[in-house]
C-alpha positions as protocol buffer text, in pm:
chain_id: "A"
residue {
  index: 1
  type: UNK
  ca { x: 1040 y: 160 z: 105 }
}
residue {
  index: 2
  type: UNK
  ca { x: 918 y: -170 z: 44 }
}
residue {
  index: 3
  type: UNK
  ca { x: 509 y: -214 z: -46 }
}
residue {
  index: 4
  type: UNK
  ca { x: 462 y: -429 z: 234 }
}
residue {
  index: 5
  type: UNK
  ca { x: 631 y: -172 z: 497 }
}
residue {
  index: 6
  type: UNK
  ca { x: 465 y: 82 z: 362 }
}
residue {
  index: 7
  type: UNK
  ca { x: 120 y: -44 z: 358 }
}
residue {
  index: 8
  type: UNK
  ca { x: 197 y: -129 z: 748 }
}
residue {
  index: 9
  type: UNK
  ca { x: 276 y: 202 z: 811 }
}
residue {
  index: 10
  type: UNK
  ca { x: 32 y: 348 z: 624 }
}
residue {
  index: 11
  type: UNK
  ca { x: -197 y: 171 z: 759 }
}
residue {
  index: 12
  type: UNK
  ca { x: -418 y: 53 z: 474 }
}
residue {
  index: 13
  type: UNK
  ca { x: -332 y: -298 z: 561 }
}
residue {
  index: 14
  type: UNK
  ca { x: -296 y: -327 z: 965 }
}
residue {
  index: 15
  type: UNK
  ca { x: -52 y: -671 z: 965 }
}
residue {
  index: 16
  type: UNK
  ca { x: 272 y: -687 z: 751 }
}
residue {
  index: 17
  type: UNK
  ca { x: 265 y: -1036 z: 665 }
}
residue {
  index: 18
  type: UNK
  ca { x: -154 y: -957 z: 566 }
}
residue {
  index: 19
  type: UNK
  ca { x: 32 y: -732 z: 318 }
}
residue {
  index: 20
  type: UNK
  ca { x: 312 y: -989 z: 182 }
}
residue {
  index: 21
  type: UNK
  ca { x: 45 y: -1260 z: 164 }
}
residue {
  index: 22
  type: UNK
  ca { x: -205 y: -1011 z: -53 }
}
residue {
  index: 23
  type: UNK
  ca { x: 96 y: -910 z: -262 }
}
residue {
  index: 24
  type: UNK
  ca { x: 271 y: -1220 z: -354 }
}
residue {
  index: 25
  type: UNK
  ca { x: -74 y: -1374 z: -387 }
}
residue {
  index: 26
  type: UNK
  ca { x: -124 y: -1048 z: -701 }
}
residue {
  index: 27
  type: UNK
  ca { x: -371 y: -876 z: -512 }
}
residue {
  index: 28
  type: UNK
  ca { x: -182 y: -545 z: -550 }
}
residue {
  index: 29
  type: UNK
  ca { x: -77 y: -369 z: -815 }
}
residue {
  index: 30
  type: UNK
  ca { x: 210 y: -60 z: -862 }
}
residue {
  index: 31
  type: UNK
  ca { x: 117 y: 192 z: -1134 }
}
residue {
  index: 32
  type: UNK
  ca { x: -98 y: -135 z: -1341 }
}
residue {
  index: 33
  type: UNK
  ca { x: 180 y: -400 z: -1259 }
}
residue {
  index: 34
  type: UNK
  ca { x: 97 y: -670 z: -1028 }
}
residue {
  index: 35
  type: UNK
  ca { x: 389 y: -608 z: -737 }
}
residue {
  index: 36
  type: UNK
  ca { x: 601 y: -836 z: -499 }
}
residue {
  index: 37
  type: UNK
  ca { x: 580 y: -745 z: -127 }
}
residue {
  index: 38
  type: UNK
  ca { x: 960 y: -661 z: -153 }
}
residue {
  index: 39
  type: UNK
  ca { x: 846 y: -407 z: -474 }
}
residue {
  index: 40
  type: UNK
  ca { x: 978 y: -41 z: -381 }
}
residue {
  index: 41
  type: UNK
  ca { x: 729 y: 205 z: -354 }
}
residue {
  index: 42
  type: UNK
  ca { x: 794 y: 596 z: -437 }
}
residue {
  index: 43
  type: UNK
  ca { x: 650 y: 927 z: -443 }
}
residue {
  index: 44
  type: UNK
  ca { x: 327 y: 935 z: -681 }
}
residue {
  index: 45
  type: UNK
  ca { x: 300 y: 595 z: -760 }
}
residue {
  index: 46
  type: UNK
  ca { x: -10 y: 438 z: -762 }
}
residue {
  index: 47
  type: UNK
  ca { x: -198 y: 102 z: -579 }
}
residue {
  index: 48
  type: UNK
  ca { x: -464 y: -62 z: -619 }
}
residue {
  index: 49
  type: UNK
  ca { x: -543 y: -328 z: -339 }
}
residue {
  index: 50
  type: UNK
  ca { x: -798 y: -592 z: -405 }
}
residue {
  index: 51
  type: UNK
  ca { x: -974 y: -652 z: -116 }
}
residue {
  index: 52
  type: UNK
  ca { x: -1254 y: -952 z: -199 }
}
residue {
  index: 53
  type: UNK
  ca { x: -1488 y: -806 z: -485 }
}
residue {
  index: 54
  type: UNK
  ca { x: -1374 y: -448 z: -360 }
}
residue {
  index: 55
  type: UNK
  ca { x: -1071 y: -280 z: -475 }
}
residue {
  index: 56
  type: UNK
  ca { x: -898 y: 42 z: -324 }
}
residue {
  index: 57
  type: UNK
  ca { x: -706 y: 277 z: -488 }
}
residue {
  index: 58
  type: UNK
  ca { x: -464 y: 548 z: -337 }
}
residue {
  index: 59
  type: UNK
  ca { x: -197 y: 783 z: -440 }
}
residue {
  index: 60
  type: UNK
  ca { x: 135 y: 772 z: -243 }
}
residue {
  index: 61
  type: UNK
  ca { x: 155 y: 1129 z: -140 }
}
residue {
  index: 62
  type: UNK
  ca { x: 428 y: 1091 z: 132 }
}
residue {
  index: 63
  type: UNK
  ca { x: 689 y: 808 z: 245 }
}
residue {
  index: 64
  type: UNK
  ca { x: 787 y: 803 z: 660 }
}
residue {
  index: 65
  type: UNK
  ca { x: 932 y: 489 z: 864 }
}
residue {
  index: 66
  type: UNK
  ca { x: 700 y: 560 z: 1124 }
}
residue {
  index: 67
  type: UNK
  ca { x: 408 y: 776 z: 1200 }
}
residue {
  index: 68
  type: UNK
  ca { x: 122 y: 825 z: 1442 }
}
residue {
  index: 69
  type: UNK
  ca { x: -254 y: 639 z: 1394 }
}
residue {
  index: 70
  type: UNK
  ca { x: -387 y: 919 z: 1316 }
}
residue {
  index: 71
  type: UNK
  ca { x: -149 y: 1056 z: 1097 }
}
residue {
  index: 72
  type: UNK
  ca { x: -135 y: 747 z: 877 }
}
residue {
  index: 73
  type: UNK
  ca { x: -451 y: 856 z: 666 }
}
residue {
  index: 74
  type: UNK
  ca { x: -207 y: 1149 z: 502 }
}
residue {
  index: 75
  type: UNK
  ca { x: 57 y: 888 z: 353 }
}
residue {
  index: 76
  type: UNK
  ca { x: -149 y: 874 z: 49 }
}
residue {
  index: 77
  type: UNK
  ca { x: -458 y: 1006 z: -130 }
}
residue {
  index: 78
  type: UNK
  ca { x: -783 y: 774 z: -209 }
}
residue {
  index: 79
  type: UNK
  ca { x: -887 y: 732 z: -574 }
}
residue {
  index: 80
  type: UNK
  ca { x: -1232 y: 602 z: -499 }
}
């Protein structure tokens, strides 16, 4: 799935062009490589999501197309 789908879906971003604007502007990072929005995200891979002086950091711990609000939480695993 493509990072900026997924972080749509997920809901860690809520807009989809939000997420293509933070990733082509290298706010994001896949496993410690800054990522396009079209980058393909898997199983186990890790972000990190600069938001301002704040960054977030999740596990991907499951991949779906679609999926309710308030299942979106379970699509991945916070690092702190």
């Amino acid at each position: 799935m493509r990072l900026d789908k997924y972080l749509k879906v997920s809901r860690l971003i809520k807009r989809r062009s939000v997420a293509k604007d933070a990733a082509d502007g290298g706010r994001i990072s896949i496993n410690g490589k800054t990522a396009k929005a079209a980058s393909e995200v898997k199983l186990g891979d890790l972000l990190e999501i600069g938001f301002g002086d704040k960054a977030v950091k999740v596990e991907i711990v499951e991949i779906r197309e679609t999926v309710r609000a308030e299942d979106a939480s379970k699509m991945y695993r916070s690092l702190g």
